[in-house]
N, C-alpha and C positions, 0 to 999 in steps of 0.2 A: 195443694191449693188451700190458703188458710181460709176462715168464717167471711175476712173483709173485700178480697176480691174474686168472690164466687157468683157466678153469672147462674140467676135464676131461671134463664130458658138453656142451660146446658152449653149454651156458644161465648165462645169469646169473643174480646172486640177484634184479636187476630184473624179472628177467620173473616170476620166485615171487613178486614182493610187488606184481607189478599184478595177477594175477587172484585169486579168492576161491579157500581151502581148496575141498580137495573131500572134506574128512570132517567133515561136520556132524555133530551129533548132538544132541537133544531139550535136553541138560543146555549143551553150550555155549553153545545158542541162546537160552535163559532165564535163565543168569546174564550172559552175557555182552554178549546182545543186547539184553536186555530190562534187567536188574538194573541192572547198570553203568547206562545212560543214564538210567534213572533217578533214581538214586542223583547221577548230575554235574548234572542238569534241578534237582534238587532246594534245590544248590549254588550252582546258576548263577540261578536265581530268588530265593532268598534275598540272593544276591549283587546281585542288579539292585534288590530293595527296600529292603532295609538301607543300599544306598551302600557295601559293607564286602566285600573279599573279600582273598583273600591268592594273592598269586604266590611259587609253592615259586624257591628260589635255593639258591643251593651254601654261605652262611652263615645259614640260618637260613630264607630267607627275608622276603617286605617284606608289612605290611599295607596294602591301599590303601584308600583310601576317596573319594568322591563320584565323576566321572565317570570316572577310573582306574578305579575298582571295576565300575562298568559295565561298560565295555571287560572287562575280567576276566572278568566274564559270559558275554559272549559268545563268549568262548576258550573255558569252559566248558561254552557250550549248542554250541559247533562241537564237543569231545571228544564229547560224545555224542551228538550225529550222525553220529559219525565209527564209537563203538562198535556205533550201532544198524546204521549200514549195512555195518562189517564184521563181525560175528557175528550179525547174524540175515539180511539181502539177499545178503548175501555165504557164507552156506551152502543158499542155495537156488540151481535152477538154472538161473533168470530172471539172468544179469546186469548189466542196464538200469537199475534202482533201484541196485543197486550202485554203479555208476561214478558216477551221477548225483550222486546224496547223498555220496559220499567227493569230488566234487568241490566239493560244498556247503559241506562241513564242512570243506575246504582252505581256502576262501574265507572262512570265519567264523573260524577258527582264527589265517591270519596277518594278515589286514586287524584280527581284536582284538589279537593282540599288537602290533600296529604302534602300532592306538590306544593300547594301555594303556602301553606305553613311552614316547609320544611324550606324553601325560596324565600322565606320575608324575614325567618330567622337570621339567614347568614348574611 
């Protein structure tokens, strides 16, 4: 670890973003935990029936459509697995759901960008 990113209390910022907040509160847990994953569930299921979804990029963005869009989906049902388990699993003080589902939703997240990349290529 060189001079410039040496953390003067001994911790890294890894070790803050592998465990959960420990100030929940009733309002984070229902927009965050609840709203949000609904709101991308809602997304990612229109996206999975239409064949039609859109991956954000730095011009603009691309629309995809047929099994690109799918894949897309599933990037989108992994975000909000990812929301549900850190703002609602992730302010309680169980956590086992926690790890679980944020390693679920790693697993949905880059296995679909992989698809959906490797689908919009050909």
């Amino acid at each position: 670890m060189s001079l410039w990113n040496r953390d003067p209390r001994g911790e890294g910022d890894l070790t803050d973003l592998a465990h959960p907040s420990a100030s929940g509160d009733r309002v984070k847990m229902s927009l965050l935990g609840f709203a949000l994953p609904v709101w991308l569930i809602y997304h990612g299921v229109n996206a999975w029936l239409a064949q039609r979804a859109y991956l954000p990029g730095s011009r603009g963005g691309e629309c995809l459509i047929g099994d690109a869009a799918r894949a897309m989906a599933v990037v989108y049902l992994g975000f909000a697995l990812f929301a549900h388990a850190r703002w609602f699993w992730g302010e309680l003080p169980n956590e086992w759901w926690f790890e679980k589902l944020t390693i679920a939703a790693a697993i949905l997240i880059i296995g679909g960008m992989f698809a959906t990349l490797c689908l919009a290529l050909v």
